[in-house]
Backbone as a printed PyTorch tensor [residue, N CA C, xyz], in Angstrom:
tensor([[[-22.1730,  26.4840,  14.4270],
         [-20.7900,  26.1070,  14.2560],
         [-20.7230,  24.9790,  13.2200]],

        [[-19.7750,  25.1760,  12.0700],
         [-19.9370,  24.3050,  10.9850],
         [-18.2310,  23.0140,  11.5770]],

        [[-18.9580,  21.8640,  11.5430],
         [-17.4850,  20.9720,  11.7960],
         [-16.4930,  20.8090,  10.8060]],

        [[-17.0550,  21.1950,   9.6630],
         [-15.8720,  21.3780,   8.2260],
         [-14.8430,  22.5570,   8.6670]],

        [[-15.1570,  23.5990,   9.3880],
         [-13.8450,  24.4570,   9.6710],
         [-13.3290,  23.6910,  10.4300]],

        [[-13.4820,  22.8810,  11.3310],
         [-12.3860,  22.1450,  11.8060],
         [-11.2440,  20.9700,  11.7070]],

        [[-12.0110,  20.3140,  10.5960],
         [-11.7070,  19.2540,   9.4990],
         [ -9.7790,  19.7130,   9.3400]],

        [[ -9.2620,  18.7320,   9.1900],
         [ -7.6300,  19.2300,   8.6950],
         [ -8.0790,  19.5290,   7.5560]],

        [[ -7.0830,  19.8590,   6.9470],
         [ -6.6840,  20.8980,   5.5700],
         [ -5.0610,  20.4040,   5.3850]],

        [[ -4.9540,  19.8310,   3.9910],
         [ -4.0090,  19.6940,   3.8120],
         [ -2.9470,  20.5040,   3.3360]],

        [[ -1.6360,  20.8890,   3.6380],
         [ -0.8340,  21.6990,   3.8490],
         [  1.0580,  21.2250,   3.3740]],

        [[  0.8990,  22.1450,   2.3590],
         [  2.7780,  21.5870,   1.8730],
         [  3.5560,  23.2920,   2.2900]],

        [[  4.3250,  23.2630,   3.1270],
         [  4.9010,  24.4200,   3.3580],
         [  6.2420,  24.1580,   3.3400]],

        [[  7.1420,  25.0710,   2.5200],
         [  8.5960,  25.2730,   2.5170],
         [  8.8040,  25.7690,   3.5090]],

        [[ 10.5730,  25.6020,   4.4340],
         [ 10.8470,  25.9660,   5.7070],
         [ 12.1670,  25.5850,   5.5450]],

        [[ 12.8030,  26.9210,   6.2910],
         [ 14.1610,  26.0780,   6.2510],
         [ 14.9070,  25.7390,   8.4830]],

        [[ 14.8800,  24.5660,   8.5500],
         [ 15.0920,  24.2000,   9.5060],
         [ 16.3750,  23.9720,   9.5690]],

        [[ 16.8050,  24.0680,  11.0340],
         [ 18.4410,  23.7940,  11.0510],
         [ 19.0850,  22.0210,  10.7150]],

        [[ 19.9030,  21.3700,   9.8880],
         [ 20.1380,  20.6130,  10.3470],
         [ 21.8380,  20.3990,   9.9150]],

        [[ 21.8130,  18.9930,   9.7490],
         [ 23.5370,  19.0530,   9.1830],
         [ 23.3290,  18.7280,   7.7370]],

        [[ 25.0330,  18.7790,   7.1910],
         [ 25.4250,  18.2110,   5.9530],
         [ 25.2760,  17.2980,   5.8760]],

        [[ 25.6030,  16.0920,   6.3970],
         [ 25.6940,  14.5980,   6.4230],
         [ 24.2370,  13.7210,   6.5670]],

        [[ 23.3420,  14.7960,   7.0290],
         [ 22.2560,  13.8790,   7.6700],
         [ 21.0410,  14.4240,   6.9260]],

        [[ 20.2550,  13.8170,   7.1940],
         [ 18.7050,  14.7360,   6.5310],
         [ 17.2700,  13.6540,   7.1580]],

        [[ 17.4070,  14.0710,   8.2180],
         [ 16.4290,  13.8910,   9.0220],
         [ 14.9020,  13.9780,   8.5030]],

        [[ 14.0830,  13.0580,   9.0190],
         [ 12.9080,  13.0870,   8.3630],
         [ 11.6790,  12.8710,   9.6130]],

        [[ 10.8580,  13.4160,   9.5320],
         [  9.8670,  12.9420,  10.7470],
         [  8.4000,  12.7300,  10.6570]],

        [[  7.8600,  11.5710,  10.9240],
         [  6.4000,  11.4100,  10.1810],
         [  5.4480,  11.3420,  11.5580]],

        [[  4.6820,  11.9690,  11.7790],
         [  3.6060,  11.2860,  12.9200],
         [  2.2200,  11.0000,  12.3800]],

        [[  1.7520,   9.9520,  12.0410],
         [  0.7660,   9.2510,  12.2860],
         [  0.0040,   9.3210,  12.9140]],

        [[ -1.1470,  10.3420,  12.6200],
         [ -1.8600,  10.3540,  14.0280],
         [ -3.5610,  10.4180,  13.4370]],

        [[ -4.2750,   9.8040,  14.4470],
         [ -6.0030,   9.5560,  14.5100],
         [ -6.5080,  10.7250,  13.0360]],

        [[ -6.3340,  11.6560,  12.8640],
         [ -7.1850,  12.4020,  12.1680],
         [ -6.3600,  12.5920,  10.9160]],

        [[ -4.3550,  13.1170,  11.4480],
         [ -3.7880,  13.8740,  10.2700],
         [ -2.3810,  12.7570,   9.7910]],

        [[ -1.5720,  13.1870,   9.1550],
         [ -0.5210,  12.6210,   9.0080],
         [  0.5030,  13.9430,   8.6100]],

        [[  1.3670,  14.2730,   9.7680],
         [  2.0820,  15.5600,   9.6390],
         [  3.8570,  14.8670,   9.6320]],

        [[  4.9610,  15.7070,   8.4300],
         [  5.9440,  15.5740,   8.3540],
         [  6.2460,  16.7760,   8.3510]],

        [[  7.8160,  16.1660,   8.6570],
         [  8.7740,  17.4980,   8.7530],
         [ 10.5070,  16.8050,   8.3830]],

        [[ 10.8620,  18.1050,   7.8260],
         [ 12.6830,  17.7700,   7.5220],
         [ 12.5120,  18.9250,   7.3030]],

        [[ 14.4600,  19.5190,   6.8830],
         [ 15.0750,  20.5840,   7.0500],
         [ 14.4990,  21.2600,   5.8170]],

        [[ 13.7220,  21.1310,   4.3130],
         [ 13.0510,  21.6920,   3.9690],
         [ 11.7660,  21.4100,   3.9250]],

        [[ 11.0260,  21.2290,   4.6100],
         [  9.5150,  21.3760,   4.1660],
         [  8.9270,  20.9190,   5.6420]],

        [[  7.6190,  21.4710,   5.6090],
         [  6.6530,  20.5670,   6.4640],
         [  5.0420,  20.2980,   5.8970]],

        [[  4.4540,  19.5330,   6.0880],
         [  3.1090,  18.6030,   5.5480],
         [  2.2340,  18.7140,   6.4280]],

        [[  0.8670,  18.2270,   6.1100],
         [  0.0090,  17.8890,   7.0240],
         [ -0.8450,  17.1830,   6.0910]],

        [[ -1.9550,  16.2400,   5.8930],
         [ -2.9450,  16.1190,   5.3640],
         [ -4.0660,  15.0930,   6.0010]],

        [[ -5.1440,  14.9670,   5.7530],
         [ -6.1270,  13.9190,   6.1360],
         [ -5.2210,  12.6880,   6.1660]],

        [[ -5.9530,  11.9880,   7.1780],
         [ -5.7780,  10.4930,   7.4820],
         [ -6.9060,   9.7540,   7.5470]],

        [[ -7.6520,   8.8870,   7.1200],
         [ -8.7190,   8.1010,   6.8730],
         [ -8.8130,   6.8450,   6.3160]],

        [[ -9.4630,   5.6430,   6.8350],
         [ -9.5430,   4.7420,   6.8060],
         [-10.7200,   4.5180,   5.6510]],

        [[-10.6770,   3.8740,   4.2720],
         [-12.0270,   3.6310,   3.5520],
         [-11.8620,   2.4320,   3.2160]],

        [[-12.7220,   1.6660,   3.3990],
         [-13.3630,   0.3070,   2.4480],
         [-13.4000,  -0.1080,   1.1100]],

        [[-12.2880,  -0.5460,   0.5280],
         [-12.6320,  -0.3850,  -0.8150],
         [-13.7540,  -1.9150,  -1.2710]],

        [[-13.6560,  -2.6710,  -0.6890],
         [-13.7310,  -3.9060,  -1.2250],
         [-14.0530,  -4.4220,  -2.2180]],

        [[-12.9740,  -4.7500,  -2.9670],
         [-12.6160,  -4.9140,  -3.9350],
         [-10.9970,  -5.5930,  -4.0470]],

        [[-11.3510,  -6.5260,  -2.9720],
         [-10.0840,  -7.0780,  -2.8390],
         [ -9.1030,  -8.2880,  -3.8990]],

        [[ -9.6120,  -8.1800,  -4.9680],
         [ -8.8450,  -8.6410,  -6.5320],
         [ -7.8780,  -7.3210,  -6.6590]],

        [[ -8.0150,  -6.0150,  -6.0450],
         [ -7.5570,  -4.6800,  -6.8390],
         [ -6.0260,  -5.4480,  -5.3140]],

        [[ -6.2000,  -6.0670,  -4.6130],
         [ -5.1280,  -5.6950,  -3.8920],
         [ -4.7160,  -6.5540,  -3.6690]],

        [[ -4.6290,  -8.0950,  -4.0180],
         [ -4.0580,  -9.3000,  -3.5900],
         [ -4.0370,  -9.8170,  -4.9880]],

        [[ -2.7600, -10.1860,  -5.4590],
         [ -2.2930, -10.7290,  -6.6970],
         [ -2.8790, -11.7440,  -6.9610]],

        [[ -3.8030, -12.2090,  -8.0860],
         [ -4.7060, -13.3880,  -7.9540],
         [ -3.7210, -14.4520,  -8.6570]],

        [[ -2.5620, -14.5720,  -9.0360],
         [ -1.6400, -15.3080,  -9.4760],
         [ -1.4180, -16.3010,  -8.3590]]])
């Protein structure tokens, strides 16, 4: 059994969901492995992962 088939796979899919005129709902979950959205057109999925860059001049304004 290879653990790469189980690995997420990132995913952009068109969809048309019910919603209203006025509104446009959006929904993100955050979760341990993936990061999956959804609204009245589309839904997502992709990796979620934590890396180390250190290299912390690239991220704190040295001004």
């Amino acid at each position: 059994m290879e653990t790469l088939d189980f690995r997420t796979k990132t995913e952009f899919k068109s969809v048309k969901h019910a919603s209203c005129r006025t509104y446009w709902p959006v929904a993100i979950d955050i979760g341990y492995s993936a990061v999956k959205t959804y609204s009245p057109n589309a839904c997502s999925c992709f990796p979620s992962y934590a890396k180390k860059l250190g290299l912390r001049e690239t991220i704190v304004d040295p001004r």
